[in-house]
C-alpha positions as semicolon CSV with decimal commas, in nm:
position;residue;x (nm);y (nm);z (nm)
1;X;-0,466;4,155;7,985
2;X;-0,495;3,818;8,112
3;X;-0,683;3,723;7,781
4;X;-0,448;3,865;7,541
5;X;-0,141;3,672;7,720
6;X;-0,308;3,347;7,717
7;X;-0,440;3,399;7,333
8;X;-0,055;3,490;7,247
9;X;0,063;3,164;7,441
10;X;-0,198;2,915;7,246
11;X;-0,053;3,091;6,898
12;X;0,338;3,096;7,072
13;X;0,256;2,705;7,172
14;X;0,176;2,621;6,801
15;X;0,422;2,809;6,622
16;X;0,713;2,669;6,816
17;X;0,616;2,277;6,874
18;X;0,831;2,075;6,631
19;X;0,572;1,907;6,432
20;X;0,496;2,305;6,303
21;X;0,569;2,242;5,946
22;X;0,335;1,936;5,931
23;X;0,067;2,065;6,131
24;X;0,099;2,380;5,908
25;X;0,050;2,159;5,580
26;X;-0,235;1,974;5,684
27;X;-0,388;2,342;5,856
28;X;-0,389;2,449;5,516
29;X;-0,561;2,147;5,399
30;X;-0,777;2,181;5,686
31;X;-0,887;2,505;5,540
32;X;-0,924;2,420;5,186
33;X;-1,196;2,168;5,317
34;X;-1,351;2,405;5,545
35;X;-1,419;2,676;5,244
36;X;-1,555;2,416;5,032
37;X;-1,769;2,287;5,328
38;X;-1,905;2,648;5,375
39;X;-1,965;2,711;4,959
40;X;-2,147;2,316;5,031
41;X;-2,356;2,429;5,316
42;X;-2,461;2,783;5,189
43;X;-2,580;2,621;4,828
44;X;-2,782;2,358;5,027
45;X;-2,929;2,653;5,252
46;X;-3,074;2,808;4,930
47;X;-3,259;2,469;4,800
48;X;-3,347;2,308;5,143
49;X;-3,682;2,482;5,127
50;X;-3,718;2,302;4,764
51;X;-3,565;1,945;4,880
52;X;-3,829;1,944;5,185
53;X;-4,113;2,020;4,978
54;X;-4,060;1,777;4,717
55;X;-4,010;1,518;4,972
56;X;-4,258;1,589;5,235
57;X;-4,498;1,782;4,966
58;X;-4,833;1,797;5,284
59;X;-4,564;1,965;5,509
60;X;-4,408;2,277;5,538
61;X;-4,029;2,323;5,516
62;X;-3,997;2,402;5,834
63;X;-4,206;2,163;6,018
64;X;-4,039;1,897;5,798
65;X;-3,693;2,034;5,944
66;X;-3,845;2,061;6,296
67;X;-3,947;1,687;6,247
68;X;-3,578;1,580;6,191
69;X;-3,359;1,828;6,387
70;X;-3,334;1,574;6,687
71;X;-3,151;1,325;6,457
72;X;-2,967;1,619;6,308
73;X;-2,866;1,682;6,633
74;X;-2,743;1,382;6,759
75;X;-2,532;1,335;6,432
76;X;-2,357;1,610;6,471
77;X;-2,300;1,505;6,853
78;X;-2,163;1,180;6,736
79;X;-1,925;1,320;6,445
80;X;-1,789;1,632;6,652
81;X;-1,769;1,385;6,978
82;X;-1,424;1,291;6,835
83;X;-1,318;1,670;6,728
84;X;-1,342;1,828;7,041
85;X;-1,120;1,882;7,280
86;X;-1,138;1,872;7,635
87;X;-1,019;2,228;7,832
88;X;-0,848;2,048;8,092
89;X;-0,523;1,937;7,915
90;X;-0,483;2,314;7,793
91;X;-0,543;2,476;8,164
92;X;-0,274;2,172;8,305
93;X;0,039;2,434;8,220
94;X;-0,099;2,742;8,397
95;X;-0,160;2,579;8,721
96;X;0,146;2,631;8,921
97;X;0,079;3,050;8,805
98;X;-0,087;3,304;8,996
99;X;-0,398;3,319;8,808
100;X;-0,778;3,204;8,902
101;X;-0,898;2,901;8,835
102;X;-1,199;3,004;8,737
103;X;-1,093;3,292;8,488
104;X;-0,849;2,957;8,361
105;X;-1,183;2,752;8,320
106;X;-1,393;3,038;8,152
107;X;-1,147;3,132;7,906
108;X;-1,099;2,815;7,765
109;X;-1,467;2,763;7,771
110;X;-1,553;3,006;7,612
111;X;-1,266;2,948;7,335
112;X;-1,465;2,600;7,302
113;X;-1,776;2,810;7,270
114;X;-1,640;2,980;7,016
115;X;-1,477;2,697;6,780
116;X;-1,540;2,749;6,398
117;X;-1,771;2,400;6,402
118;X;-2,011;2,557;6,633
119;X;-2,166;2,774;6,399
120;X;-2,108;2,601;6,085
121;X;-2,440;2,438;6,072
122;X;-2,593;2,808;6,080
123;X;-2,429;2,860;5,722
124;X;-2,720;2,651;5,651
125;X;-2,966;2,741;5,816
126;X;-2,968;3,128;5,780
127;X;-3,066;3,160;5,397
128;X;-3,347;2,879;5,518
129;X;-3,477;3,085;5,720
130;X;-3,457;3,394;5,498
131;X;-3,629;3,180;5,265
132;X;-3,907;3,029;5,476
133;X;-3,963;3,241;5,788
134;X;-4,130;3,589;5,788
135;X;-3,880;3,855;5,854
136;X;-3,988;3,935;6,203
137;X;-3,925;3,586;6,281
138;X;-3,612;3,463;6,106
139;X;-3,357;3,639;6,422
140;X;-3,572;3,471;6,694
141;X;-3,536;3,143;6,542
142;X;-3,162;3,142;6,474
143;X;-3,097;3,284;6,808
144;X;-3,272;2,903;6,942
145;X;-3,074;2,760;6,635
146;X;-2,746;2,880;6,815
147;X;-2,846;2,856;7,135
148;X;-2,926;2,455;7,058
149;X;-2,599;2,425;6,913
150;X;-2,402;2,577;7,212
151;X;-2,580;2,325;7,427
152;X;-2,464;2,070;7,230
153;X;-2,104;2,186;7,237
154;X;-2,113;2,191;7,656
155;X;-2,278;1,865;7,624
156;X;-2,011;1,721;7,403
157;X;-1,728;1,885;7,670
158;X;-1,914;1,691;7,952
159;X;-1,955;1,396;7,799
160;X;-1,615;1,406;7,672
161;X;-1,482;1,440;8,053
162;X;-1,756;1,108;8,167
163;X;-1,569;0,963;7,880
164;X;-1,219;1,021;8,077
165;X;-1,311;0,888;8,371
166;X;-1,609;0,705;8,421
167;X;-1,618;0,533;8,073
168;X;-1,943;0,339;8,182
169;X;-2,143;0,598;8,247
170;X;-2,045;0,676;7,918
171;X;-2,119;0,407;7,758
172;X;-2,464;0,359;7,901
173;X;-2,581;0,690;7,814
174;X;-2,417;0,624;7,426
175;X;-2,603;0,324;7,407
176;X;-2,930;0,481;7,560
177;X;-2,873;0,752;7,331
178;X;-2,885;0,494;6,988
179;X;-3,157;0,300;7,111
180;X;-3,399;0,587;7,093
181;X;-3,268;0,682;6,791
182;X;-3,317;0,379;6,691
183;X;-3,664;0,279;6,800
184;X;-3,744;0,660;6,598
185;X;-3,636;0,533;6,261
186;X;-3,813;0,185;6,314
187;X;-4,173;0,381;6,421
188;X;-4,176;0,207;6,766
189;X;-4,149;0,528;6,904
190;X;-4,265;0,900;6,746
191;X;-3,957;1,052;6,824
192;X;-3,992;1,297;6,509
193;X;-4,298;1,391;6,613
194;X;-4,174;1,513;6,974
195;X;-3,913;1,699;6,777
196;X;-4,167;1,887;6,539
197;X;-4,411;1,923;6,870
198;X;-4,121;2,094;7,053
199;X;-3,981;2,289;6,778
200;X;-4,293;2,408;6,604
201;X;-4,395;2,572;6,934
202;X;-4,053;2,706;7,019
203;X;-4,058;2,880;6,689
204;X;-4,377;2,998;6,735
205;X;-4,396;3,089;7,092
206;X;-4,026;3,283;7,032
207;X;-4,119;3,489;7,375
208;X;-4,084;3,229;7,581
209;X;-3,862;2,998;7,418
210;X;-3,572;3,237;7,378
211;X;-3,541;3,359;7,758
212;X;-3,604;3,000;7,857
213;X;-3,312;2,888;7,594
214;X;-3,086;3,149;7,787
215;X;-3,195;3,038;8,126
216;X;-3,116;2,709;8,016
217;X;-2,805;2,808;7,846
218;X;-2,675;2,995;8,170
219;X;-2,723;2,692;8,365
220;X;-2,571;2,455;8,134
221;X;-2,263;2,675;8,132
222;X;-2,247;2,750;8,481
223;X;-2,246;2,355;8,532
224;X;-1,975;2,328;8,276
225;X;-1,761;2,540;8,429
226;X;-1,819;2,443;8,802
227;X;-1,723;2,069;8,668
228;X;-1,455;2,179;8,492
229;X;-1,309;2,412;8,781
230;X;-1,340;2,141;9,035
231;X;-1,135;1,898;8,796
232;X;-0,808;2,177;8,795
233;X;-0,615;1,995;8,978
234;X;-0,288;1,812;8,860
235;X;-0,424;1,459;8,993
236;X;-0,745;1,511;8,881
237;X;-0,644;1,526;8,459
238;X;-0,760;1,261;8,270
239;X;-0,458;1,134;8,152
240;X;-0,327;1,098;8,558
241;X;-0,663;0,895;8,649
242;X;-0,697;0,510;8,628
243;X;-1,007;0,461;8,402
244;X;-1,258;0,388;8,672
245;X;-1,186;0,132;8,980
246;X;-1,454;-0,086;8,914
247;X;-1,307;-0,137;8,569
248;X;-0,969;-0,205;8,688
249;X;-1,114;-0,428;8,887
250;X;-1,261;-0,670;8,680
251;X;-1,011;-0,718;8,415
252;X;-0,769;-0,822;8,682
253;X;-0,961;-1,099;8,697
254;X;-0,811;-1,242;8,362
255;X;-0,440;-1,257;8,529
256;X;-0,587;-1,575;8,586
257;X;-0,521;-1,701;8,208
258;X;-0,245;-1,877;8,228
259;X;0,077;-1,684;8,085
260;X;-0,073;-1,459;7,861
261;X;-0,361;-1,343;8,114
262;X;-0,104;-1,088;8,281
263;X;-0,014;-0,914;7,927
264;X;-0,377;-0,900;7,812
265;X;-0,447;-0,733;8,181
266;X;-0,167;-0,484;8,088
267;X;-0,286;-0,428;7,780
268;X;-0,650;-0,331;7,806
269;X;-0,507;-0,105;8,092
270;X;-0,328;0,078;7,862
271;X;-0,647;0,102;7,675
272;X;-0,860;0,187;7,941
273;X;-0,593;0,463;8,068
274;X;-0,462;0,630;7,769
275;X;-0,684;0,877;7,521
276;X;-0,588;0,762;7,205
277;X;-0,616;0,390;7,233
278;X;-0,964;0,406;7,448
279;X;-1,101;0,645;7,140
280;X;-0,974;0,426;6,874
281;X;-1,172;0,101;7,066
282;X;-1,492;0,331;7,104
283;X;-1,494;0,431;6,746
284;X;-1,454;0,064;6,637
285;X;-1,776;-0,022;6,854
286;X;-1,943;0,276;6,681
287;X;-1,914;0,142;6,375
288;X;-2,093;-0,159;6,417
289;X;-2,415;0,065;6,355
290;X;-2,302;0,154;5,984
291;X;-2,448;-0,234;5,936
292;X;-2,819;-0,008;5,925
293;X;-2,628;0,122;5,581
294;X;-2,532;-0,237;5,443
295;X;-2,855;-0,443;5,506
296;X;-3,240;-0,425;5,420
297;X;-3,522;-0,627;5,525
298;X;-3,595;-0,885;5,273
299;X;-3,350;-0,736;5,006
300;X;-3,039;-0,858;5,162
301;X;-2,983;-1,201;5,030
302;X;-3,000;-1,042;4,694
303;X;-2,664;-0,898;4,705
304;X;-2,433;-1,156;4,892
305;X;-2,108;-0,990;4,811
306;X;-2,260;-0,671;5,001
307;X;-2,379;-0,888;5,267
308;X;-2,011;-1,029;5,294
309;X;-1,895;-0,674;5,262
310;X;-2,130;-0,552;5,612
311;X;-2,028;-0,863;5,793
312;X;-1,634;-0,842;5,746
313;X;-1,647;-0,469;5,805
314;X;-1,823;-0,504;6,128
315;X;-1,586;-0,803;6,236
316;X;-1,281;-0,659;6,101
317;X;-1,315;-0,311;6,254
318;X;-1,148;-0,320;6,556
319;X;-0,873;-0,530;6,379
320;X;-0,831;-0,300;6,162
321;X;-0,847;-0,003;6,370
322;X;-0,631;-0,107;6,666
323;X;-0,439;-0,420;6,512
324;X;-0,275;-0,175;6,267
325;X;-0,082;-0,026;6,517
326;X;-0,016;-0,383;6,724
327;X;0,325;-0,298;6,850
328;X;0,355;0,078;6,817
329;X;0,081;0,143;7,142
330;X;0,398;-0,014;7,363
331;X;0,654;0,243;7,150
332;X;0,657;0,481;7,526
333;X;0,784;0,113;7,695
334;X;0,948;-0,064;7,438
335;X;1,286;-0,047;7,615
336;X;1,165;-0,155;7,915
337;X;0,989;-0,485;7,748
338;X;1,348;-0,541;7,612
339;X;1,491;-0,525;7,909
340;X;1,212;-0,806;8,073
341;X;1,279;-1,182;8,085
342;X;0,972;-1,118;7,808
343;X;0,967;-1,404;7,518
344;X;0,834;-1,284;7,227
345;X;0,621;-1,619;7,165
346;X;0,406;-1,516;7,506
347;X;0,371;-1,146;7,371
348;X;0,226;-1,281;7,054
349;X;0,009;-1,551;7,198
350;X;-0,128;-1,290;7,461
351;X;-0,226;-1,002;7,156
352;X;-0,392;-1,276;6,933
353;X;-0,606;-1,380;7,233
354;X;-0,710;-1,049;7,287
355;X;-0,777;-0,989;6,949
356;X;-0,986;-1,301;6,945
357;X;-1,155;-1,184;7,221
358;X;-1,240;-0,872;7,047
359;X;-1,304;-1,059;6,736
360;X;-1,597;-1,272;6,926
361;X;-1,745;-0,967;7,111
362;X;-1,813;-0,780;6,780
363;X;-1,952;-1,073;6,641
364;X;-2,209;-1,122;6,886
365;X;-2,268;-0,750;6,948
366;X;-2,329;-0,786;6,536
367;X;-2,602;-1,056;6,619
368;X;-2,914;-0,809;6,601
369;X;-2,868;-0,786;6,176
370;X;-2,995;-1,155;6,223
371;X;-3,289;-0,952;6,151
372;X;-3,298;-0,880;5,770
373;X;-3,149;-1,201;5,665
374;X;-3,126;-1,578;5,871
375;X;-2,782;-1,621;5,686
376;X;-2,594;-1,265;5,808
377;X;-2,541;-1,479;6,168
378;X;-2,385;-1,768;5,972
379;X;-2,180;-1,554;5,803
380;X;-2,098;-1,358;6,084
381;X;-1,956;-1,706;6,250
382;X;-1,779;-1,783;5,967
383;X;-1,620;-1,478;5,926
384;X;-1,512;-1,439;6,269
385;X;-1,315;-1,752;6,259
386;X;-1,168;-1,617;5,929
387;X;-1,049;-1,319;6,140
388;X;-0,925;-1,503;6,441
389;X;-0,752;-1,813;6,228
390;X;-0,623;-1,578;5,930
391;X;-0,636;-1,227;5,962
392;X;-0,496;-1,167;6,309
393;X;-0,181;-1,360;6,252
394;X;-0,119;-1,206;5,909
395;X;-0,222;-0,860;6,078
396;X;0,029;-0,982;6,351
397;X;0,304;-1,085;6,097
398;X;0,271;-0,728;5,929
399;X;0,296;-0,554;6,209
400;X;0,605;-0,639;6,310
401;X;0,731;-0,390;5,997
402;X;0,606;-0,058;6,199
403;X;0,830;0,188;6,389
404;X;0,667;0,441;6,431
405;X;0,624;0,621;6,770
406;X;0,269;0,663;6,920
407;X;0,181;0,943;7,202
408;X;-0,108;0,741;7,371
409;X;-0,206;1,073;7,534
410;X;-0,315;1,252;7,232
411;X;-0,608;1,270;7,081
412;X;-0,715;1,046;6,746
413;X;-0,863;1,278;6,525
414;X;-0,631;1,393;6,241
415;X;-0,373;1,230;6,428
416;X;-0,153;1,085;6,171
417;X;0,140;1,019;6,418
418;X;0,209;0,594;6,414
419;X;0,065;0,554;6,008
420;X;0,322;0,471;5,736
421;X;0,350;0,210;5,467
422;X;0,301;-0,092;5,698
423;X;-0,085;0,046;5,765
424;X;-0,166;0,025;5,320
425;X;0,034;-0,292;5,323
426;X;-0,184;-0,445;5,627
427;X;-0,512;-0,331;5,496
428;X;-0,490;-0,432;5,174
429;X;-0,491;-0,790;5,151
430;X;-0,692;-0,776;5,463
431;X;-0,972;-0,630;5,234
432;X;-0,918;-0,848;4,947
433;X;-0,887;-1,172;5,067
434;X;-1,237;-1,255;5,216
435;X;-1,378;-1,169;4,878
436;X;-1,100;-1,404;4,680
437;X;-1,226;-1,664;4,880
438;X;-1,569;-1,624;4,871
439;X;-1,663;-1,521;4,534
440;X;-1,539;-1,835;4,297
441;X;-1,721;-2,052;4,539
442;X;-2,076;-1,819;4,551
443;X;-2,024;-1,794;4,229
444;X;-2,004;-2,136;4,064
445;X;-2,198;-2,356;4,397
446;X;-2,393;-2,102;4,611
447;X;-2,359;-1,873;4,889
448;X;-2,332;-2,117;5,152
449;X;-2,034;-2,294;5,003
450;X;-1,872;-1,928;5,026
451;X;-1,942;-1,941;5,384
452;X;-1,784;-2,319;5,427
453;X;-1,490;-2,183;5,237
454;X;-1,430;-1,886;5,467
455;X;-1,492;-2,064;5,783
456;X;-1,239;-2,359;5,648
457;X;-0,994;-2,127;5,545
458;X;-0,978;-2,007;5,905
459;X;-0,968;-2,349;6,079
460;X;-0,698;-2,430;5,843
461;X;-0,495;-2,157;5,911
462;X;-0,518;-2,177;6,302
463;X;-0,409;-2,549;6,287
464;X;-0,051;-2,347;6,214
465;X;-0,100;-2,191;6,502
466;X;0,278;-2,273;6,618
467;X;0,429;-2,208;6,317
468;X;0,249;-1,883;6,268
469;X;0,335;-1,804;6,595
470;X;0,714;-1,909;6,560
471;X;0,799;-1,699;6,218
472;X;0,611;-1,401;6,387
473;X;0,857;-1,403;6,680
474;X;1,144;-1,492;6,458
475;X;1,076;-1,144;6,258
476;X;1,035;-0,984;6,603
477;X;1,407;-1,090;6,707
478;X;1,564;-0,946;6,396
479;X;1,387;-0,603;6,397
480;X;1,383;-0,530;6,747
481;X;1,653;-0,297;6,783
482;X;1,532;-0,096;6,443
483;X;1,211;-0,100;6,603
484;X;1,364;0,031;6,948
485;X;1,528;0,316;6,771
486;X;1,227;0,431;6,586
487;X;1,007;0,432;6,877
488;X;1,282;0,645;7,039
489;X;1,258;0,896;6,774
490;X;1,002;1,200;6,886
């Protein structure tokens, strides 16, 4: 009975929240693009065999699909990472009741377990195997099929929670995670052909790879849940923890910068501390692989304006990822930064030096493409003075025209709270611009006199550094009561 209450509370609690009729609109769009994902992956199921063998013609389909499934599996770690969500916030209500923590923790596992993107991927996979497998076969091998991705799902919970609270550890184990992946596209290590090895003998060997997938399954879960159990405590949530001491500890040390070093401490605390913000900077960081997709080795100074393209997207990310929303993260405390002896000129100052700071790390993170071209790093430089002399006070400037209320604690994905017309209006001529003053320049000289113009543009813009900073705070003053009252609207 316990069951049935808690499944009526999780429909009761989204039937009666107040954003019911917008989360209902986009739930039906929601599942409009989950049928036509299912009609997507069922058609592909039927012609994978066909696709494999025309591109791997002295393999079979299946070791070909063995041979990838690693990377398969990874990518769908990375692009779910951001989907799921973590048990603990749901259990936080039914604490104070009389009910077990541990029935708590296992039904909302389990619900996890259970979620519609776990066993999308099977969609695909079960007319492959029809297809390729003999029939004896085919219920073995999607039984380690789902059994892989149910791992996958605990491991995404897990990390999810190291992500919470030791961010770090998170981060190291993200990283490792790429390099490998890595190091297996660019053959310095034979990482598809430990996944064929492995896969090719589980699939074979089905009567001892499935009660050795279950064994391993139990313990995974068992783990989960002890974790999770241990964490259902009110000051153990992740939204009530500071995000690691260590952490906390070292970005105190840039109180130190003068005036603005106490805001920028206060503000990558918030970031650190709050789910939405810290997921928002993560993603941005993420995205500085999607360069793999804009350069190749030896081909790239063939197509400047898609070498510009790589390089501003890979500067610009975080800008435009986190800048959007400059003012709205402090919508929870915006009456309480009213009520400070706060001048708007030292708020300003403190967010473009963060920004800059942001601006600079992403650059040199973006370093490594140095590889498939010597002018990406160039261009790189010259960009990121672009960004830090142009685009974060016009980002800045923009900004100033957003109300809208942010809930730091909630989670990113499909989380449309904070956008409006402001975000278009901001990432518009952020987009454009770069390329208006690059191309008549590469065009009629050469590509380096595109890169002089950008990186001149910038210096000339930060030598109005005062006045940029002065018309900014002057369009604070006017609108900060509108913008009070539309942060104070829920």
């Amino acid at each position: 009975m316990i069951v049935l209450s808690l499944i009526k509370h999780q429909w009761l609690s989204d039937i009666r929240s107040s954003t019911w009729g917008r989360k209902l609109a986009l739930k039906i769009f929601f599942v409009i693009f989950i049928l036509y994902m299912i009609a997507n992956l069922i058609v592909v199921g039927f012609v994978l065999n066909l696709i494999l063998e025309k591109l791997y013609p002295d393999q079979t389909p299946l070791h070909s699909l063995h041979s990838w499934l690693l990377y398969a599996l990874g990518v769908i770690l990375v692009s779910r990472f951001f989907f799921e969500k973590v048990p603990l916030l749901a259990i936080r209500p039914y604490l104070p009741l009389n009910i077990s923590k541990s029935k708590l923790t296992h039904f909302f596992l389990i619900k996890a377990l259970l979620g519609l993107f776990n066993w999308l991927p099977l969609l695909m996979l079960i007319p492959f195997a029809v297809k390729v497998l003999p029939a004896y076969q085919v219920p073995g091998w999607l039984l380690l099929m789902a059994g892989l991705l149910l791992l996958l799902n605990l491991a995404i919970l897990l990390l999810k929670k190291q992500f919470g609270e030791r961010i770090l550890v998170f981060i190291g184990i993200t990283l490792f995670l790429a390099a490998v992946g890595i190091a297996g596209i660019a053959g310095w290590l034979p990482v598809k052909a430990w996944s064929a090895t492995v896969f090719d003998a589980a699939a074979a060997y089905q009567w001892v790879s499935l009660p050795l997938m279950a064994l391993i399954f139990s313990g995974a879960y068992l783990y989960t849940h002890r974790t999770f159990k241990s964490a259902c405590y009110l000051d153990a949530m992740p939204e009530q923890q500071a995000a690691g001491g260590v952490v906390d500890k070292k970005i105190s040390m840039l109180e130190g910068l003068g005036k603005s070093g106490p805001l920028i401490v206060q503000e990558l605390r918030l970031i650190l501390r709050n789910k939405r913000p810290r997921t928002v900077v993560f993603i941005s960081f993420i995205f500085l692989f999607y360069g793999l997709m804009f350069f190749t080795r030896g081909n790239t100074d063939a197509k400047p304006f898609m070498m510009l393209f790589g390089c501003y997207f890979m500067t610009l990310i975080f800008l435009s990822n986190y800048g959007q929303f400059t003012f709205s993260w402090e919508s929870n405390h915006w009456d309480g930064l009213l009520a400070w002896k706060l001048s708007f000129e030292r708020m300003i100052k403190a967010k473009w030096y963060m920004y800059a700071g942001f601006v600079i790390i992403s650059t040199v993170l973006a370093m490594p493409y140095s590889y498939f071209s010597r002018t990406i790093p160039i261009m790189l430089v010259a960009l990121a003075v672009f960004q830090i002399g142009f685009n974060i006070p016009l980002m800045l400037l923009i900004s100033t025209q957003n109300k809208k209320r942010i809930t730091l604690t909630k989670s990113a994905t499909f989380n449309w709270e904070g956008t409006g017309g402001s975000q278009f209006l901001m990432i518009l001529p952020l987009m454009i611009l770069p390329f208006v003053v690059f191309g008549p320049f590469q065009i009629l000289m050469s590509i380096e006199a595109g890169i002089i113009a950008l990186a001149v543009t910038g210096l000339l813009s930060m030598a109005f550094y005062k006045q940029w900073i002065q018309e900014i705070s002057k369009n604070m003053r006017q609108r900060k009561y509108i913008t009070a009252n539309g942060f104070r609207q829920e």
